[in-house]
C-alpha positions in Angstrom: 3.1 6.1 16.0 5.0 3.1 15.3 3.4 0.9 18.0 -0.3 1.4 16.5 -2.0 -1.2 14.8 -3.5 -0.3 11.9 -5.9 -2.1 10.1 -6.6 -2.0 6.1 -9.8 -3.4 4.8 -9.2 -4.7 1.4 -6.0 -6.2 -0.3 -6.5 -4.5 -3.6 -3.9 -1.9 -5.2 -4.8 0.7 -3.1 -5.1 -1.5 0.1 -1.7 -3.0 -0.4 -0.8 0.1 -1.0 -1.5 2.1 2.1 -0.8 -1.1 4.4 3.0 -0.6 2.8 3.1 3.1 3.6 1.5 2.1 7.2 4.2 -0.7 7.6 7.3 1.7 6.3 6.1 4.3 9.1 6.9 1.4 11.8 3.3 0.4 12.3 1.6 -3.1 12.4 -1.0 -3.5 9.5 -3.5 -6.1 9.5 -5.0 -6.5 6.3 -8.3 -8.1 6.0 -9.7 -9.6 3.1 -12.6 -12.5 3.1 -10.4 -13.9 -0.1 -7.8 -16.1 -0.2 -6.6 -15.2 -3.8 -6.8 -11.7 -3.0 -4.8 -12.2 0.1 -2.4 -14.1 -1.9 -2.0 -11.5 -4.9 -1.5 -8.8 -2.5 1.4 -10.7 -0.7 3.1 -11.3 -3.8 2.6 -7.8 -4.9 4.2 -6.4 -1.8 7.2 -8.6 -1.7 7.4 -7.4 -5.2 7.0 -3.8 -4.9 9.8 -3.8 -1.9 12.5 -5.8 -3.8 12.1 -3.1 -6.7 12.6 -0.7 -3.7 15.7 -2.5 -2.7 16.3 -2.8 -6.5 16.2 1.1 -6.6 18.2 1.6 -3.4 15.7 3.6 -1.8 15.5 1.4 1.4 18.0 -1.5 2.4 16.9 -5.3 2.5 16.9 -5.4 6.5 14.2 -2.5 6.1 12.1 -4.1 3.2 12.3 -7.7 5.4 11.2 -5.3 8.5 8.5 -3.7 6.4 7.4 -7.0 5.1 7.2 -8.3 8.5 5.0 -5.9 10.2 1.9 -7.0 7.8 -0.3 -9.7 8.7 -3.3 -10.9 6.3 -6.1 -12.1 8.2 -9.6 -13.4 7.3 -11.5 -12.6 10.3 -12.9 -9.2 10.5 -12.6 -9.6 14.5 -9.1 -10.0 14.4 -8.9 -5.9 13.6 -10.6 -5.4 17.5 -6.8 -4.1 18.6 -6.9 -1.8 16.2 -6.4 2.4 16.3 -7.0 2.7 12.9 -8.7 1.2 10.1 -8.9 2.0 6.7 -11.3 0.7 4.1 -10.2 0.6 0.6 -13.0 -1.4 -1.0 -15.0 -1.4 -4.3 -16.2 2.6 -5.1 -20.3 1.1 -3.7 -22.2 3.0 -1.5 -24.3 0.2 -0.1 -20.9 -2.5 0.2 -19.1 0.4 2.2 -22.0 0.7 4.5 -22.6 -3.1 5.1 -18.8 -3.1 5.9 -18.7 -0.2 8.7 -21.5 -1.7 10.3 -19.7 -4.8 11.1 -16.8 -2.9 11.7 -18.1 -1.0 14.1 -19.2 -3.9 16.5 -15.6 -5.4 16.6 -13.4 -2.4 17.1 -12.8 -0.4 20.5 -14.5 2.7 20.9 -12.2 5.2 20.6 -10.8 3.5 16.8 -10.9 5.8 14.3 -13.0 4.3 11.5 -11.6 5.6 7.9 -12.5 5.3 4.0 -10.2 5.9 1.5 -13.2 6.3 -0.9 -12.5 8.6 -3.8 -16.1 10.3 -4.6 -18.4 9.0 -2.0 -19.9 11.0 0.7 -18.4 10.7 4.2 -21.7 11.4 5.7 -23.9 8.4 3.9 -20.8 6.2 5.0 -21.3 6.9 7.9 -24.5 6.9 8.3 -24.7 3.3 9.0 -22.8 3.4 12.3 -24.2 3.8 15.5 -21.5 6.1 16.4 -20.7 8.3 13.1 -18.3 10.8 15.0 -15.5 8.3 14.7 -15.7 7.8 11.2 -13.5 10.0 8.4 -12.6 9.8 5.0 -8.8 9.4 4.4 -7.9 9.2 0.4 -4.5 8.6 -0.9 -4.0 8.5 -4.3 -2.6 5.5 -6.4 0.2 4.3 -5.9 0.0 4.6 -2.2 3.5 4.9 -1.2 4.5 6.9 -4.2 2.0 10.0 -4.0 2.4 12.6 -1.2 -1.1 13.9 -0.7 -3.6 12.5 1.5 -7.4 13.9 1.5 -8.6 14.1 5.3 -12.4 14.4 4.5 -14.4 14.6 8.0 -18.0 13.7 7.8 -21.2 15.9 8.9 -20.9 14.3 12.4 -17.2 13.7 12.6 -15.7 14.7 16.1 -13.0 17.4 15.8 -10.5 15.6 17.9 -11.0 12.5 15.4 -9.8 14.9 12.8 -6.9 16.1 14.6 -5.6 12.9 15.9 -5.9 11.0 11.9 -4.1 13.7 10.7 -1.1 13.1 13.1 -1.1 9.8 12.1 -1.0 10.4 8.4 1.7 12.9 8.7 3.7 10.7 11.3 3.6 8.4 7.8 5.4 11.4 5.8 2.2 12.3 3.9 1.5 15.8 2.7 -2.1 16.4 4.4 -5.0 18.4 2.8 -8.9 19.2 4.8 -11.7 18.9 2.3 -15.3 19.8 2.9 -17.6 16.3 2.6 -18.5 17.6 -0.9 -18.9 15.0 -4.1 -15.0 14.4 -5.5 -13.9 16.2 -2.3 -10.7 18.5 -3.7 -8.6 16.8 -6.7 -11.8 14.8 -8.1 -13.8 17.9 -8.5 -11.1 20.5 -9.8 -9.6 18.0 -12.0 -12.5 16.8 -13.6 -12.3 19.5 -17.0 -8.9 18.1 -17.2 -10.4 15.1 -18.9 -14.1 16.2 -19.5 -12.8 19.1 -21.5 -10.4 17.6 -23.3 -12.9 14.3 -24.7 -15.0 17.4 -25.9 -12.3 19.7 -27.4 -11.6 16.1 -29.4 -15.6 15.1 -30.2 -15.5 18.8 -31.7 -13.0 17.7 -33.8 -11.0 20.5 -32.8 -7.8 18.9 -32.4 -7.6 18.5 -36.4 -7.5 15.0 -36.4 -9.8 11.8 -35.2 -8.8 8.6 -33.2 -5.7 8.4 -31.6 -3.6 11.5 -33.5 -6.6 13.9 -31.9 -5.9 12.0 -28.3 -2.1 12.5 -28.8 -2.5 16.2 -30.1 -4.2 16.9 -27.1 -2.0 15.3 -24.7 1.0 17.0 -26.7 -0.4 20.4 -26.5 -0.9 20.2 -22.1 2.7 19.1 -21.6 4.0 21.1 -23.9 2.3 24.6 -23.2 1.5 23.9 -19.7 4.1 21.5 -18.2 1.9 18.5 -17.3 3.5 15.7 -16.9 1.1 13.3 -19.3 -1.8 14.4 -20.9 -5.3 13.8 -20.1 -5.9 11.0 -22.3 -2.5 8.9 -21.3 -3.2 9.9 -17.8 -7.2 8.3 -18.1 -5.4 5.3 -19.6 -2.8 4.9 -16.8 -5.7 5.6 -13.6 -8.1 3.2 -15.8 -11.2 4.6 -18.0 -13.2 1.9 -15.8 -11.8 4.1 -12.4 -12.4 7.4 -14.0 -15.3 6.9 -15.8 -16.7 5.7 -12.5 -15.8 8.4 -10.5 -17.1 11.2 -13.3 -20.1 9.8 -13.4 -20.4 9.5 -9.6 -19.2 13.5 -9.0 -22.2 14.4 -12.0 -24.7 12.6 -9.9 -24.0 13.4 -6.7 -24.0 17.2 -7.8 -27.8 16.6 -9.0 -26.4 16.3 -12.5 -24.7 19.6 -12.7 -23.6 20.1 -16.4 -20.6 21.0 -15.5 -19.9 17.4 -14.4 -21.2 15.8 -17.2 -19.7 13.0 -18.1 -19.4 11.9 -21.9 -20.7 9.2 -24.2 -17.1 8.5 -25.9 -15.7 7.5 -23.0 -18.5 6.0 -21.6 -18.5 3.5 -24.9 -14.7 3.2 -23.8 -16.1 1.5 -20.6 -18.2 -0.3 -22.2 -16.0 -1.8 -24.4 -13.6 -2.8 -21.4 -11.0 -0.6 -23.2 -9.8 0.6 -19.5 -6.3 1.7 -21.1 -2.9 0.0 -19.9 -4.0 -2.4 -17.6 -6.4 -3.8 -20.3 -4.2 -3.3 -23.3 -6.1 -0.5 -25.1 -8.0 2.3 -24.3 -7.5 5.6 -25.9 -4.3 4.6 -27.1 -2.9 1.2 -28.1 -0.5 -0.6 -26.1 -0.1 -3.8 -27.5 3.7 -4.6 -28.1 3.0 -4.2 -31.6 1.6 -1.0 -31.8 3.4 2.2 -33.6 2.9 4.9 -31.4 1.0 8.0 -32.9 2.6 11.6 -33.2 0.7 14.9 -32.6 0.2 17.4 -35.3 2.1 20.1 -33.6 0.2 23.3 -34.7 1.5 25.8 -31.5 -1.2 27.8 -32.8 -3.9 25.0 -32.4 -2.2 23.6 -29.5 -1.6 26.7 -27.3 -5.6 27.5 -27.9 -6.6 23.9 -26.8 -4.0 24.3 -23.8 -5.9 27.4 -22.6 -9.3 26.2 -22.9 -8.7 23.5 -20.7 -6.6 25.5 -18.0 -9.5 28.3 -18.1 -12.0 25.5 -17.1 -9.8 23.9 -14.7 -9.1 27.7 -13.1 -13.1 28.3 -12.9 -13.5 24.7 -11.3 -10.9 25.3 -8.4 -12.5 29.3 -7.9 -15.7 27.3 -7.5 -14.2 25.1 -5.1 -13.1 28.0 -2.9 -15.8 29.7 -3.3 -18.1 27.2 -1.8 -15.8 26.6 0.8 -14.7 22.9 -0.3 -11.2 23.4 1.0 -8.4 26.5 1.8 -6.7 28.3 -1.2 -3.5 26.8 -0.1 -5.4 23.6 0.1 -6.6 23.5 -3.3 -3.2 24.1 -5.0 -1.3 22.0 -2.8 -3.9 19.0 -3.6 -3.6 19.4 -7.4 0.2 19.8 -7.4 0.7 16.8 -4.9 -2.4 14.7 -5.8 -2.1 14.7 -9.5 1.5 16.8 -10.2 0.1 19.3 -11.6 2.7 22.2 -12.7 1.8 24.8 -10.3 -1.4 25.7 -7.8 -4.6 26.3 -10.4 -4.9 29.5 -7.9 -1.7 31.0 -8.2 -1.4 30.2 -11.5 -4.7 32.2 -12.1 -3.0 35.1 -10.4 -0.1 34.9 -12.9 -1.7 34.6 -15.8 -4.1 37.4 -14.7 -7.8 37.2 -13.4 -8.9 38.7 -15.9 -7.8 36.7 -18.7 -8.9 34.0 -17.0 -12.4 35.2 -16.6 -12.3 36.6 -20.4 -11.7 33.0 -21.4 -14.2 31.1 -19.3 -16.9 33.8 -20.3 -16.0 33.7 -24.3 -16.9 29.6 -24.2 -19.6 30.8 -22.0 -20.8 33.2 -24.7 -20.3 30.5 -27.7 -22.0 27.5 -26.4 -24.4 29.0 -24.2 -24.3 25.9 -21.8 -24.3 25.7 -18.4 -21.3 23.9 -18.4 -19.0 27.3 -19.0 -20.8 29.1 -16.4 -18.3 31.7 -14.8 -17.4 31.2 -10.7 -19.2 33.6 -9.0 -15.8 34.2 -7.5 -14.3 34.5 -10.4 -16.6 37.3 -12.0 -16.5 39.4 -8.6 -12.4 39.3 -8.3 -12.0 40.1 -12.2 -14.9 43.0 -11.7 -12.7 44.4 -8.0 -9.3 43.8 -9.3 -8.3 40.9 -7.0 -6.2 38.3 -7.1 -6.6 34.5 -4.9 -2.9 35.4 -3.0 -2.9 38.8 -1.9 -3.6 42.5 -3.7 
């Protein structure tokens, strides 16, 4: 695979990103961007992100100068026509997506595979403004590119089957763990992870974390990776991605799911975006990063803290029974894409089957039973395997 030319549409984080991973599997990258200071940051970036490597000893300075060397910025769309791939990792818009397939689509050859590496958008509309929509996918790695394993192989309604077999040869010929998801809004990780942050903002606008502003945010957090092993906690981990990214993408999944309350996405950190508090990379969003700033400690209440652990793993349990359930992706899919996509501890399913079906279902169905919202509505799934005795992975 190292002698394909691969082309990246977009020199943003993500697009740099990819290109590197691209570049480190032996392939020429092209990346195309219509701005100069784009192209520009990006460069510096990259030469940046391989010295560290060097720095880090996890690839020699030959191989970073090698890796450096196989990417090309370019400013002509047309130059991509040698292309076998190409990649778009532009702006999460429906309508700039489109307008940029179109024109895509007249420059490469016919048989180049035409990929997005949108997070939440649908495949299909996409798609929908080529001529010949067979040869366009959805390929999603997550941030930072050449750091995360999984990539989300998302074929379209008219998506040819040997288009799906040969991008997924060349994503694992780049050393990435490979998942299939059904065309469905968030595909896998966007949709089962959503409670991991929806739940917790409401657990804390509740007031149930015992405490308001950042102590309730760190109590939360405190209470995941300490009773369930996640690496951060929601609220560092919506700083890290950006509120401006997530927020984004929950409000995209909630629409394109004809505002399913589930999905519904929620006013505090919707006055977060508006407030440009996007987290690190802006200085401050639910926590405080300025240089200055005394970090806050979590009441550590186990008692507290194990109950708001559970209620968030119960609706992140229901979420990926859902997802099997309506066929969005294999069991072994969905676990593999929530512990490679976001680390999570272990595989929502077969955690599920640890912890016992039917506590599982006994916990989704008590919050259903409080609130009476169709937001703790039980899986269908769910109900059916607790009522039979089942389990997701075997008897």
């Amino acid at each position: 695979m190292g002698s394909k030319i691969i082309g990246i549409i977009g020199s943003g984080a993500m697009g740099s990103g990819i290109a590197q991973v691209a570049a480190t599997a032996g392939c020429t990258v092209l990346i195309y961007d219509s701005n100069e200071a784009a192209r520009e940051k990006s460069r510096l970036a990259l030469k940046s992100a391989l010295f560290r490597a060097v720095e880090k000893q996890k690839m020699s300075g030959a191989e970073a100068d090698a890796v450096f060397n196989r990417i090309s910025y370019i400013s002509d769309l047309a130059e991509l026509k040698t292309c076998a791939l190409v990649i778009e990792a532009i702006i999460e818009n429906l309508e700039a997506k489109q307008k940029v397939f179109a024109e895509l689509e007249t420059v490469v050859s016919s048989d180049c595979i035409m990929a997005s590496n949108t997070s939440s958008l649908s495949i299909t509309s996409i798609a929908s403004a080529c001529k010949k929509q067979e040869r366009v996918i959805g390929l999603h790695f997550f941030n930072p590119a050449p750091v995360m394993p999984l990539v989300e192989i998302i074929p379209g309604l008219a998506t040819d089957y040997k288009m799906t077999l040969d991008a997924k040869e060349i994503i694992e010929n780049w050393k990435k763990v490979c998942v299939l998801a059904k065309d469905t809004p968030g595909f896998i990780v966007n949709r089962v992870a959503r409670p991991f942050y929806g739940e917790a903002i409401r657990i804390y606008e509740e007031g149930l974390a015992g405490a308001h502003g950042e102590q309730g945010f760190a109590t939360i957090d405190w209470a995941m990776k300490e009773f369930g092993g996640f690496k951060m906690g929601p609220f560092e981990l919506m700083d890290m991605i950006g509120n401006d990214i997530n927020y984004t993408v929950t409000e995209t999944v909630w629409t394109q799911q004809f505002f399913d309350q589930r999905y519904k996405p929620s006013l505090t950190q919707k006055r977060l975006f508006e407030a440009k508090r996007f987290g690190k990379k802006s200085g401050k969003g639910y926590f405080n990063y300025a240089e200055d700033a005394v970090k806050t400690e979590p009441m550590k209440d186990e008692h507290l803290c194990r109950a708001i652990f559970f209620r968030v793993l119960v609706m992140l349990m229901n979420e990926a029974a859902d997802a099997l359930y309506y066929n969005v992706a294999s069991r072994e899919d969905i676990d593999l894409a929530m512990t490679m996509g976001v680390n999570y501890p272990k595989g929502l399913l077969k955690w599920a089957d640890e912890i016992g079906i039917d506590k599982v279902m006994q916990g989704i169905q008590g919050l259903y039973d409080e609130y009476g919202e169709d937001r703790y509505r039980p899986s269908v799934l769910l109900k059916r395997m607790a009522k039979d005795g089942m389990k997701f992975y075997g008897i």
